[in-house]
N, C-alpha and C positions, 0 to 999 in steps of 0.2 A: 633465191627470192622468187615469190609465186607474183605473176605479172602477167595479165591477160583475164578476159571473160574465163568464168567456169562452165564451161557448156556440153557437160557429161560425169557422172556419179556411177559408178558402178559399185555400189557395197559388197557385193557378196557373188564369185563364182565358183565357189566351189562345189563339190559334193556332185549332186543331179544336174543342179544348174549346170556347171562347170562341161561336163560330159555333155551337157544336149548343147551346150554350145560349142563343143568339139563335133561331136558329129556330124550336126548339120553340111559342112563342108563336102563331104565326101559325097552327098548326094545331088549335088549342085557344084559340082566342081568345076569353076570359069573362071578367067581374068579377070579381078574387080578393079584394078586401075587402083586400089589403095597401094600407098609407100610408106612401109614401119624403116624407120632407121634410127641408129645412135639409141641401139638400144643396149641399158645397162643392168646387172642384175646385182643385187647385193654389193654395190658401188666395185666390181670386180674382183672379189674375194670371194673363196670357197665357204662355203653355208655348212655348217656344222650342229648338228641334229642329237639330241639324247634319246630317252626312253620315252617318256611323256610327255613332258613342254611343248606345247605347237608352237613352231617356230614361222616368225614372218619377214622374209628379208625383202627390202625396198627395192623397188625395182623402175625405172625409168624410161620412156620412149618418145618418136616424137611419130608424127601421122601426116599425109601429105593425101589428101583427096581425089577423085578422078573429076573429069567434066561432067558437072549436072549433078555434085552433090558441094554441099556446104559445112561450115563448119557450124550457120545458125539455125541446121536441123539436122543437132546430133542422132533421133531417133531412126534415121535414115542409110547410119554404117556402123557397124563395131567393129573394135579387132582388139587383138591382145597378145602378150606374148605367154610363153607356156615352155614348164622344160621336161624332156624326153629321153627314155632311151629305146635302144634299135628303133623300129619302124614306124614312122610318125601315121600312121593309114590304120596302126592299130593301136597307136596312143587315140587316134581322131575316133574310130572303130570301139573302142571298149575301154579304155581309161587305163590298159593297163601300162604301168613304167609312164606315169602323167602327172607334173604337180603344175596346177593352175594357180592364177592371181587369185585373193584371197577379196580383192578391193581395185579400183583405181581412180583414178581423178584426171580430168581433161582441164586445157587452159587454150583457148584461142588464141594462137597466135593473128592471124588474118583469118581470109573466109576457106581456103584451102590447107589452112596449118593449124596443126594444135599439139603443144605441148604437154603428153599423161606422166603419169606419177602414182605409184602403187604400192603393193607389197604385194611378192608369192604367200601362199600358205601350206604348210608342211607340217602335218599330224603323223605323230610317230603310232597313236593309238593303231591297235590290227584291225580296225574294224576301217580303216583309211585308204591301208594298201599304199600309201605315199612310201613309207621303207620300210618295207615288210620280210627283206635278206641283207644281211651283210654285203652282199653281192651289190648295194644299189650305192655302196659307198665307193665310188668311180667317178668317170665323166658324163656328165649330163649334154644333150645335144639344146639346143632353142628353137624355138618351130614360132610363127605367129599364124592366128586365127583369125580371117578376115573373111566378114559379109556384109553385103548391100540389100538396101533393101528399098522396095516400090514403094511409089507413094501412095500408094493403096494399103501397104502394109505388108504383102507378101514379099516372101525371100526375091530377091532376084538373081544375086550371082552369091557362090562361098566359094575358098580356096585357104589351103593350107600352104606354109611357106616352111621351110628351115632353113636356121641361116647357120654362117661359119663359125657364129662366137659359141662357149661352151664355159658351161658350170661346173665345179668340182664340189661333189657334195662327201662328206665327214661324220664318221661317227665321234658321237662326243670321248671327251676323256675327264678323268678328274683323280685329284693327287691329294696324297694328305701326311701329315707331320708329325711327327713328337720328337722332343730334345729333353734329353733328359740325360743327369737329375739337375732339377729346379730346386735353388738355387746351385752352385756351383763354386766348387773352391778355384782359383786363378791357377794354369798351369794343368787342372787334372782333364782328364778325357772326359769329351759330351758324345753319348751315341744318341743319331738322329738315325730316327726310322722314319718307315712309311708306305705307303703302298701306291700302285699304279694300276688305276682301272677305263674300262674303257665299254663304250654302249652296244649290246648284242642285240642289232633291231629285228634279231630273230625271234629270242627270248622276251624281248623289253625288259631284260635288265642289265646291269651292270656287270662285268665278269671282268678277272686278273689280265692282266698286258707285261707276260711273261719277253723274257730276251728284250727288253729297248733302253737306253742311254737314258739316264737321266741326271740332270745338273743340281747339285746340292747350291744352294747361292745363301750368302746373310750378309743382313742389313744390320752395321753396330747404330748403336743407340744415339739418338740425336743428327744420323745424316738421313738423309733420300733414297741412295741409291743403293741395288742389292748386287754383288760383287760373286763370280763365281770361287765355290771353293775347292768344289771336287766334282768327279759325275760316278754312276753307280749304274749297274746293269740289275735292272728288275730280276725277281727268284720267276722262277714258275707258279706262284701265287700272288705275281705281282709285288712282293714284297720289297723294301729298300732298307740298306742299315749301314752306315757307316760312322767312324768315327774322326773328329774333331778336338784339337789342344784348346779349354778354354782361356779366352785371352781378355777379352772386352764384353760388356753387355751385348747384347744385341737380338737381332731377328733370324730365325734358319726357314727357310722354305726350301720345297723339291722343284724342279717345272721340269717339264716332259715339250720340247719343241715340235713334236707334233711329227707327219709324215703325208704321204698320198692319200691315207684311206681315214687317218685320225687327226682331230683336233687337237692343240696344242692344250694343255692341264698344267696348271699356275696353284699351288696348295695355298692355303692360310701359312701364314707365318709363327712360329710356334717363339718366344722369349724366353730367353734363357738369362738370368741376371748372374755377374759373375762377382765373387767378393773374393 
């Protein structure tokens, strides 16, 4: 529940913006007395990324002020949080291995406290650099970007921070089905195939997820849940094929649970009617 003044809008840091507002730190680099803490990214789950889709995952912090700034002149400090890898002097330096907020929103707690709320942004396009190697499907460090500024207008202090908490970022996956033959005599064999692919942010596209476990599950007709039945180890082309006694109508789908570097892949459900 959002509860307090709104006393800051950030739309849009990305791109140019983003990067000069990384920068500036580095040439003003002093104690500004601001305090980010209970900061959360993507409510604590790994962000998992395809080819194309910009993805924006919510992100959360609170802000505690130094003496001689307020929360009822927000134009006066910003900061934000931001995720990194290796060395945050050259995430701040030239953007590279940097995904910045996309957005944020402040809420006044008191004149010293304000409670933000946001989302990163994460374009897989090459023209982004956000993931631009397989290589960036790893662990993400968090760094926050904090500056003050005179009441004249100029900078007065910047400083970069990194904290201990860390991101696990994910190349997407995606799984697909057939059962067949449709319809089905009771008793005879159903081969359910399929494939298992997974997102090359080198290429921007799709490519086979050869050698990984994946779980056959079906849902009979008229319940909820889907019950595993078997699991099948992908071909070298990502391929899946196994066979199955039909018994009952139902649902077949594949899912892939996922690992360190890839998202978990849940297929459509393919039906099978059995007579």
């Amino acid at each position: 529940m959002k509860t307090g003044r709104r006393i800051a809008t950030v739309a849009t840091l990305v791109g140019t913006l983003g990067l000069s507002a990384l920068s500036a730190p580095t040439a003003h680099a002093a104690d500004t007395g601001i305090t980010v803490s209970n900061i959360v990214v993507n409510n604590g789950k790994p962000i998992v990324v395809g080819t194309s889709k910009v993805v924006e995952p919510p992100m959360r912090f609170n802000i505690a002020l130094p003496s001689g700034y307020s929360t009822a002149d927000p134009d006066r400090y910003d900061t934000f949080p931001f995720l990194y890898r290796g060395s945050i002097k050259t995430a701040a330096d030239n953007g590279e291995n940097f995904i910045g907020p996309g957005g944020y929103t402040c809420y006044e707690i008191d004149s010293k406290h304000a409670r933000c709320e946001g989302n990163l942004y994460i374009d897989p396009h090459p023209s982004q650099e956000h993931v631009d190697s397989n290589s960036d499907a790893t662990t993400w460090k968090v760094g926050v970007s904090l500056r003050l500024w005179k009441a004249s207008g100029g900078l007065k202090t910047a400083e970069l921070e990194t904290r201990s908490t860390t991101v696990q970022l994910k190349r997407a996956a995606k799984a697909t089905t057939n059962a067949s033959p449709e319809p089905v005599t009771k008793g005879k064999p159903i081969t359910v195939t399929g494939k298992l692919t997974r997102a090359n942010w080198s290429t921007k596209k799709y490519g086979a997820y050869s050698g990984r476990l994946v779980s056959l599950q079906f849902r009979a007709k008229g319940t909820d849940t889907f019950k595993l039945v078997k699991k099948a180890t992908t071909s070298s082309t990502g391929g899946l094929k196994t066979t199955v006694t039909a018994s009952v109508d139902g649902y077949y789908r594949w899912v892939y649970y996922g690992n360190s570097t890839t998202g978990v892949a849940t297929s459509a459900s393919d039906y099978v009617d059995v007579r």
